[in-house]
C-alpha positions as CSV (number, residue, x, y, z in Angstrom):
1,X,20.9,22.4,-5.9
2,X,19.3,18.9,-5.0
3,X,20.9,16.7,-2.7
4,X,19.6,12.7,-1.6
5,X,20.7,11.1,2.0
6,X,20.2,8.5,3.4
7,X,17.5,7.8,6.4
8,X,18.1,10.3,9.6
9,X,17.9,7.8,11.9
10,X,20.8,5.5,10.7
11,X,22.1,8.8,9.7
12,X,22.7,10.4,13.4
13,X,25.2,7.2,13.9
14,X,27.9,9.3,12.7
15,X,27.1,13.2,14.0
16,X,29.5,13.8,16.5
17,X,28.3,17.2,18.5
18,X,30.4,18.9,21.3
19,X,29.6,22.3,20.8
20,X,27.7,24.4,17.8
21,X,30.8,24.9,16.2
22,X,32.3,22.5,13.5
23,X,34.5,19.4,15.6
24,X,36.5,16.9,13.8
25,X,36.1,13.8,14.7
26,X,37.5,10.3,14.3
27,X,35.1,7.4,14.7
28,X,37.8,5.0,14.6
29,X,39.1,6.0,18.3
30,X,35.1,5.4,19.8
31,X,34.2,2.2,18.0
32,X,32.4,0.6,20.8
33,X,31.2,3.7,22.6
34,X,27.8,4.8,23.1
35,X,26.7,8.0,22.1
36,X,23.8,10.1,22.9
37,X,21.6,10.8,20.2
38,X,19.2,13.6,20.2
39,X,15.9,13.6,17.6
40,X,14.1,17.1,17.9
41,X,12.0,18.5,15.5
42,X,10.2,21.7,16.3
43,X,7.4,23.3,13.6
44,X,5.0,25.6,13.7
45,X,2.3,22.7,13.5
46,X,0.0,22.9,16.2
47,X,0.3,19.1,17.7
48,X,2.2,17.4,20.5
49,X,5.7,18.2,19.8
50,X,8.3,15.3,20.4
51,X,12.1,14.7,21.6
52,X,12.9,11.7,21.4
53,X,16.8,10.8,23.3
54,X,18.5,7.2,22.7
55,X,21.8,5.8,22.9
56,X,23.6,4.2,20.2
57,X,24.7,0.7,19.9
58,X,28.1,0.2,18.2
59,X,29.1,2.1,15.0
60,X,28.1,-1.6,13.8
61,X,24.6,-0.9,14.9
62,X,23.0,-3.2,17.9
63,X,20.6,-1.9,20.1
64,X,19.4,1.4,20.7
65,X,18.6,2.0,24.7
66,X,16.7,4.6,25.6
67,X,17.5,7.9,28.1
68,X,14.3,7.4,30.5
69,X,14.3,10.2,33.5
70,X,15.3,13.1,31.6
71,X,14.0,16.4,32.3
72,X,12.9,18.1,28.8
73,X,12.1,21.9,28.2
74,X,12.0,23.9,24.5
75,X,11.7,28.0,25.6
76,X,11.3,31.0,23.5
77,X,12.8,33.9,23.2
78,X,10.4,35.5,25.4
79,X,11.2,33.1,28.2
80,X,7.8,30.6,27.8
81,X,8.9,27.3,28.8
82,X,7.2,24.6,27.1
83,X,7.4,21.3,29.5
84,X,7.5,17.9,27.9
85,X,6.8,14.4,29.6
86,X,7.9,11.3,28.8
87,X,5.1,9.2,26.9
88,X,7.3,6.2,26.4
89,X,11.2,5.0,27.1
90,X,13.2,8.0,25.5
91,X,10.0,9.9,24.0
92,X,9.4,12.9,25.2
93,X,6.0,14.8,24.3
94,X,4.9,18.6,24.8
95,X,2.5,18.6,28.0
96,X,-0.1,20.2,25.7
97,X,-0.6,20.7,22.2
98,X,1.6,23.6,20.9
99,X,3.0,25.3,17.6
100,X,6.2,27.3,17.0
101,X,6.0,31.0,15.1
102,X,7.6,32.6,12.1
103,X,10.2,35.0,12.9
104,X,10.8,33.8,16.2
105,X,13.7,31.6,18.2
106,X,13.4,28.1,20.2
107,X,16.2,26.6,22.9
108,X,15.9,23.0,23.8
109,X,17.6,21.7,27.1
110,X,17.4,18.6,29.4
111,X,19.2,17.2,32.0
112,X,19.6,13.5,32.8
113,X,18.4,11.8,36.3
114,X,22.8,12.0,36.4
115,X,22.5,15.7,36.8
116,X,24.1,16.2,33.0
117,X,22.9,19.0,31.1
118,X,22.6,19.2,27.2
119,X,21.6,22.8,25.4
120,X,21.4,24.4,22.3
121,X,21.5,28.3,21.3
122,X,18.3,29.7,20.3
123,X,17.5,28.5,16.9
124,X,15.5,30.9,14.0
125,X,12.5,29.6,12.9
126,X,12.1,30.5,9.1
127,X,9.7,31.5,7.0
128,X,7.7,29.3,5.4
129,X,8.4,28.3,1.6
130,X,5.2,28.4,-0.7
131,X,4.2,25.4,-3.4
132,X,3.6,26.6,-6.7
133,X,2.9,23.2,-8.3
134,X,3.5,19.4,-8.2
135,X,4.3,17.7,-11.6
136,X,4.8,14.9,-13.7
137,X,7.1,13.9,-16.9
138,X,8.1,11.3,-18.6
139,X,11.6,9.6,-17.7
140,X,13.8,6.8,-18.7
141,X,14.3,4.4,-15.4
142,X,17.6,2.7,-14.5
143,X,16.8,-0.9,-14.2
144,X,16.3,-1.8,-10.3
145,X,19.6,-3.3,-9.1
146,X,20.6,-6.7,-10.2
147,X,16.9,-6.9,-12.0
148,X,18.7,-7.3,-15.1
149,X,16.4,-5.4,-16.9
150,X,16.8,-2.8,-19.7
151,X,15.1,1.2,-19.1
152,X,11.8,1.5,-18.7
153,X,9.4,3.8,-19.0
154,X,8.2,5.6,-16.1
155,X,6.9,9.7,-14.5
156,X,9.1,11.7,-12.3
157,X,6.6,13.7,-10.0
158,X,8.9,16.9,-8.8
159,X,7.6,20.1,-6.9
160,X,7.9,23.9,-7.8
161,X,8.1,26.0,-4.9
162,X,9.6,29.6,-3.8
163,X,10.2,31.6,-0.8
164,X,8.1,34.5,0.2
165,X,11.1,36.9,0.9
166,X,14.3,37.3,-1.3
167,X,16.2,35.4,1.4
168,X,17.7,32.0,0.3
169,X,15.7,28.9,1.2
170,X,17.0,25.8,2.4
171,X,14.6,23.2,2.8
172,X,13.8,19.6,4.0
173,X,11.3,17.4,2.2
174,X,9.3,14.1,2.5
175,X,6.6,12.5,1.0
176,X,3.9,10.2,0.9
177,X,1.7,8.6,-2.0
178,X,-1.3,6.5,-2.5
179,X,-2.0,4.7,-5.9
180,X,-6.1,4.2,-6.1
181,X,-7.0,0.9,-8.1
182,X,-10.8,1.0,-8.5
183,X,-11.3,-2.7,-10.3
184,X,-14.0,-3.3,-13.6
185,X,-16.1,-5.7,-12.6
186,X,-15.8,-5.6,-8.4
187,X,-17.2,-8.7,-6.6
188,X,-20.4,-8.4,-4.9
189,X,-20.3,-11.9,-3.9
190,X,-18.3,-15.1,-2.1
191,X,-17.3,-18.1,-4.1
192,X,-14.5,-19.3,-5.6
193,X,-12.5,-22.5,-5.7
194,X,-11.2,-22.6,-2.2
195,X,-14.9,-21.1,-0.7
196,X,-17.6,-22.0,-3.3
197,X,-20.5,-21.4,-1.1
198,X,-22.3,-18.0,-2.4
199,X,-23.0,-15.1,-0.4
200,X,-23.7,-11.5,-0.6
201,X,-21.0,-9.5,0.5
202,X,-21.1,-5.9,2.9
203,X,-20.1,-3.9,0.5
204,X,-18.7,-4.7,-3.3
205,X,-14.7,-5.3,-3.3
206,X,-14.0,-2.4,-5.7
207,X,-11.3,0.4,-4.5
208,X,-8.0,0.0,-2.8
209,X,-5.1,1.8,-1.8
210,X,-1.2,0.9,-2.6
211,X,0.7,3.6,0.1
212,X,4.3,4.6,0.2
213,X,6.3,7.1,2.3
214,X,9.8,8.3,1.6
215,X,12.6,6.9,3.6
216,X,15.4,9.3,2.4
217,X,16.1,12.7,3.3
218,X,15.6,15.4,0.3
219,X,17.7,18.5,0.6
220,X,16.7,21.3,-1.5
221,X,18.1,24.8,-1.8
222,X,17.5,28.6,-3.7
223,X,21.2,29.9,-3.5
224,X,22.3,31.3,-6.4
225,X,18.9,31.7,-7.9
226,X,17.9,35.4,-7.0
227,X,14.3,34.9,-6.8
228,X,14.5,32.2,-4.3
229,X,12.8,29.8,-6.6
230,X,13.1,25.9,-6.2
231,X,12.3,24.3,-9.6
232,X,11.5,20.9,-10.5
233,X,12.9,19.5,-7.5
234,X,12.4,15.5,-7.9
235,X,10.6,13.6,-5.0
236,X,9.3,10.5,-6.7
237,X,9.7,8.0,-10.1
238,X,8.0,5.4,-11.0
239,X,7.6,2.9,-13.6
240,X,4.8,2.5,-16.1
241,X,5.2,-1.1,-15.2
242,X,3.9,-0.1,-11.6
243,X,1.3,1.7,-12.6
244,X,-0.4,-0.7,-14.9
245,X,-3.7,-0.8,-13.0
246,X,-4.1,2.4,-10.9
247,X,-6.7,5.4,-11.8
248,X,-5.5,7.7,-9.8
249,X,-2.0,8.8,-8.2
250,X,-1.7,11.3,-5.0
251,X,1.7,12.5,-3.8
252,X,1.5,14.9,-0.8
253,X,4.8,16.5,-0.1
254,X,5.6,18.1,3.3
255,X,8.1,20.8,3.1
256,X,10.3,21.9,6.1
257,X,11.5,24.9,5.7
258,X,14.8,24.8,7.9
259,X,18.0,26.9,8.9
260,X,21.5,27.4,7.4
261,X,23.0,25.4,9.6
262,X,20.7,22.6,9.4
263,X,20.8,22.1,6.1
264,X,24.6,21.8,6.0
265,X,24.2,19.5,8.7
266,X,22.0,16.9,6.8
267,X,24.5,17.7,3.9
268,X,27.5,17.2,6.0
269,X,26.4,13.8,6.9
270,X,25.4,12.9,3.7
271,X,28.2,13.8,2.2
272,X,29.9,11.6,5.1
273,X,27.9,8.8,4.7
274,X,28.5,8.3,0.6
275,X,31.6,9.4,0.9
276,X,32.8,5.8,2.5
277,X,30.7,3.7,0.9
278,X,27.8,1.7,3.4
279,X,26.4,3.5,6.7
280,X,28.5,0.8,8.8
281,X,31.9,1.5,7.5
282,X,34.2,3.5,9.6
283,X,34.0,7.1,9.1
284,X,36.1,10.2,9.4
285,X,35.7,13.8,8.6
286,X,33.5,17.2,10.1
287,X,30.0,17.0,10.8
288,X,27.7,19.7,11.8
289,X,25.3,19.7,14.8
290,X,23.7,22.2,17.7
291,X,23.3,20.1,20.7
292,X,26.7,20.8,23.4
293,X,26.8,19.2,26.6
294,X,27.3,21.5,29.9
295,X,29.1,19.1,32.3
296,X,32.0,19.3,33.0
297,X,33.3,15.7,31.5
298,X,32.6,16.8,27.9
299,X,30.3,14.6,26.9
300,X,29.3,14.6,23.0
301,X,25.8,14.4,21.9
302,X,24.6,13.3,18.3
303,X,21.5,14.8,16.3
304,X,20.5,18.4,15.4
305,X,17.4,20.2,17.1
306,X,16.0,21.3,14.0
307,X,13.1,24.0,13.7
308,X,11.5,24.4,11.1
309,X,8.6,25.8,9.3
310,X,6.0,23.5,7.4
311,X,4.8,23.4,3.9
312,X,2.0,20.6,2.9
313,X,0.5,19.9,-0.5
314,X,-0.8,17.9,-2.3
315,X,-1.4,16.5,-6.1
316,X,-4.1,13.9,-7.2
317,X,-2.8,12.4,-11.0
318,X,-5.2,11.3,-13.5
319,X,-3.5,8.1,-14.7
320,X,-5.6,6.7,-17.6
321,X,-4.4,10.1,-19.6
322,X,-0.6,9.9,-18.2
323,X,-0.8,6.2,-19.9
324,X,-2.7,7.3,-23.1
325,X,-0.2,10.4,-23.3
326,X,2.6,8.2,-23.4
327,X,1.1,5.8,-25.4
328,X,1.4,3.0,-22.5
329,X,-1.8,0.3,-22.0
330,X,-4.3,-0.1,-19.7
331,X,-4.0,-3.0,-17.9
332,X,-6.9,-3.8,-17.2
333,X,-7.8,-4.1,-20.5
334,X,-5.5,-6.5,-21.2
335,X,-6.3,-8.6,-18.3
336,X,-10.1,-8.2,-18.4
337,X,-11.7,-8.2,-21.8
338,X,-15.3,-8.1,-21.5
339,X,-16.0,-11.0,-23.4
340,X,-13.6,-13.2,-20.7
341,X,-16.1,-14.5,-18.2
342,X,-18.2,-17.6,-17.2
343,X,-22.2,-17.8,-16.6
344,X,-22.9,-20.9,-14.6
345,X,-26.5,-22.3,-13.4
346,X,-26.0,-26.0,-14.4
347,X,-25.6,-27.2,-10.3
348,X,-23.5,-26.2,-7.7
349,X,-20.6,-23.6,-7.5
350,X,-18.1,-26.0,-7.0
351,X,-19.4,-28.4,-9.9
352,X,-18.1,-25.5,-12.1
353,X,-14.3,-25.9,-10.7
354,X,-14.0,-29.2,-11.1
355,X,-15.4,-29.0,-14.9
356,X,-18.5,-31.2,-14.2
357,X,-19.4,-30.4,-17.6
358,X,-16.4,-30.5,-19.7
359,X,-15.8,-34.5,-18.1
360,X,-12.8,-32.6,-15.7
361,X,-11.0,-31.9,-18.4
362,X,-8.2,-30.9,-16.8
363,X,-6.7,-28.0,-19.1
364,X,-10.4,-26.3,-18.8
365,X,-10.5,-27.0,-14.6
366,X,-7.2,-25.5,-14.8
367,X,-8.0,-22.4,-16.4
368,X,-11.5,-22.1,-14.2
369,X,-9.1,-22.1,-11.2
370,X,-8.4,-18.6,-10.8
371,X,-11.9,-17.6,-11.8
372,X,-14.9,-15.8,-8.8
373,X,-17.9,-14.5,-8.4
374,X,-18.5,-11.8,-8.7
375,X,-22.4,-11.1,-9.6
376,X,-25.2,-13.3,-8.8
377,X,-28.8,-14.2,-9.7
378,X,-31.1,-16.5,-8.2
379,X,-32.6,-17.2,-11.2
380,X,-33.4,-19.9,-12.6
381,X,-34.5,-22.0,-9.7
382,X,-32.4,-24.3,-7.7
383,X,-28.5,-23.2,-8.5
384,X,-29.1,-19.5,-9.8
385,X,-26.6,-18.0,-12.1
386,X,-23.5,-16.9,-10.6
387,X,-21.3,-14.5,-13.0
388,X,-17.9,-15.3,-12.5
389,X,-14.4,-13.1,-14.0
390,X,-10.4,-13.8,-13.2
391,X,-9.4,-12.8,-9.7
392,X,-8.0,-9.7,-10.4
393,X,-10.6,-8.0,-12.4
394,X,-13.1,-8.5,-9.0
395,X,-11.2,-8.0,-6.1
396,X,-9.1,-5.2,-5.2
397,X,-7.3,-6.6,-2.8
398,X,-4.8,-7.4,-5.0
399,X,-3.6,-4.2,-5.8
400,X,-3.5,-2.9,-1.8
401,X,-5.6,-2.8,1.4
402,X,-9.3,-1.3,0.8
403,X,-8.4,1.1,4.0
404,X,-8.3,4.8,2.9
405,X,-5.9,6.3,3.7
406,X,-6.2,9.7,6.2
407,X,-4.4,11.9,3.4
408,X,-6.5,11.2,0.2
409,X,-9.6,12.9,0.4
410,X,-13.0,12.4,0.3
């Protein structure tokens, strides 16, 4: 079973938590309260875990102040006490550099500089899930809302995985891609209309990165399959149109593997949250949480202190045989034949722009507009030559930032 939510964050708005049972709740009687909101995610990563406790604004949104003071513990069930310090308003971070295990059980706590005092039970970590394989087909695409534009071609990258006991999984995933455009005829040069003068460039403007990261929640599950198997589970689609120019896709997909009662919490809320139509409508119904208050006032929290087990892998797609597979251009071929360039040498750079030697004919200085350079000799004496090609078949920039990012590899 797949399920979609919406962002966690906006999300929490609407998880009402008194105690780790189920509590109905009717939003309608606290619609200008603020609420406590808890965001907790435990793993068995080893880096500085974070809690991070807020207040909500109106169910109509607003600000969202912070709980500064607090006093913020996770323990084991072996009785270690992990301490955490606030790092900035509401963020709390692990004193040191920690990881949760497999198999065993974490209880967050914290008490306000009010004396309140918010728990869970010990929560399970699971096991981890493993990936078999990330892949790619072809789809028909739902024109983008309002676009008014008929399906289009595009790949839907979805993930195989399993769990490594006969237990059912339950999982929460998110992703992050990069597409790689690595342009024909990269500038090794300066000049163009706006900056004519010619100079050697650092380093040639060839490669650069487009990035994405998912801002929905993806819910996955095993039950009902017996060999706890997740198959083809959808993470990302994307048009042919998009991927005109790109060599290479990467998708790395990070795989919580979470609890029961977790997972029927994100459900719960998604099924909340479409249920009534926009995040900022009123809402009634049951939602699921761990977080209870201990004072005596009754206090209720929002958020879930989720642990979890993690799962990362990642998939680099060869996109020139993805197009030629499903018979879609290159677009760079389209937009760069070789024969489409200028050789100049008759006087200065910017002589060339303004069609010195076509008498400024203006449909000619028009079409040298968008033109660079992007190659160079100094031969022959005074001008050189300077090579020059359209914009986007030299400079990468236009198809995302030359920074690399910290996932794709070397």
């Amino acid at each position: 079973m797949i399920r979609k939510s919406k962002n966690i964050g906006l999300l929490l708005v609407f998880a009402l938590v008194i105690n780790s049972c189920i509590q109905q709740i009717d939003i309608a009687e606290f619609p200008d309260q603020q609420k406590l909101v808890i965001e907790a995610n435990f793993t068995d990563e080893l880096k500085v875990q974070e809690v991070r406790l807020f207040f909500t604004g109106s169910v109509a949104g607003g600000e969202q102040p912070p709980l500064s003071g607090a006093i913020v513990q996770i323990e084991d069930d072996n009785g270690l006490v992990i301490p955490f310090v606030e790092s900035s308003p509401g963020m709390y971070s692990s004193s040191f550099e920690v990881r949760g295990e497999q198999g065993r059980s974490y209880k967050l706590s914290f008490e306000t500089t009010g004396g309140e005092r918010f728990s869970t039970d010990f929560q399970k970590m699971p096991k981890k899930i493993a990936v078999q394989s990330i892949q790619s087909q072809s789809v028909e695409l739902a024109p983008e809302q309002e676009s008014g534009l008929a399906l289009s071609s595009g790949l839907l990258f979805t993930v195989n995985a399993e769990g490594l006991s006969d237990e059912d999984v339950f999982t929460r995933m998110q992703w992050r891609d990069a597409l790689r455009t690595v342009v024909p005829y990269p500038s090794k040069f300066t000049g163009n209309v706006r900056i004519p003068e010619i100079e050697e460039r650092p380093s040639p403007m060839d490669t650069c990165y487009l990035t994405d990261i998912s801002t929905e929640v993806l819910l996955s599950n095993s039950v009902g399959n017996p060999d706890a198997v997740i198959n083809g589970f959808g993470l990302n689609a994307i048009r042919f149109s998009q991927l005109l120019y790109a060599d290479r896709y990467l998708i790395e997909v990070k795989i919580n593997s979470i609890s029961r009662d977790a997972y029927d919490y994100y459900e719960g809320l998604q099924n909340l949250t479409d249920g009534a139509g926009t995040l900022f409508d009123i809402q009634q119904g049951e939602v699921f949480g761990n977080v209870r208050s201990e004072s005596t006032n009754g206090e209720f929290t929002l958020g879930f202190f989720e642990v979890a087990s993690v799962t990362v892998s990642t998939e680099i797609f060869d996109l020139p045989q993805l197009r030629s597979e499903n018979n879609e251009q290159d677009g760079f071929d389209v937009l760069c034949p070789s024969t489409a360039f200028y050789q100049w040498s008759d006087g200065p750079l910017m002589d060339f722009f303004e069609g010195v030697d076509v008498g400024g004919d203006f449909f000619e200085v028009n079409q040298r507009a968008p033109y660079r350079v992007y190659d160079y000799d100094s031969l022959p004496p005074p001008w050189g030559t300077a090579f020059l090609r359209f914009a986007q078949c030299t400079d990468c920039i236009f198809f995302g930032s030359r920074s690399r990012p910290i996932y794709w590899p070397e």
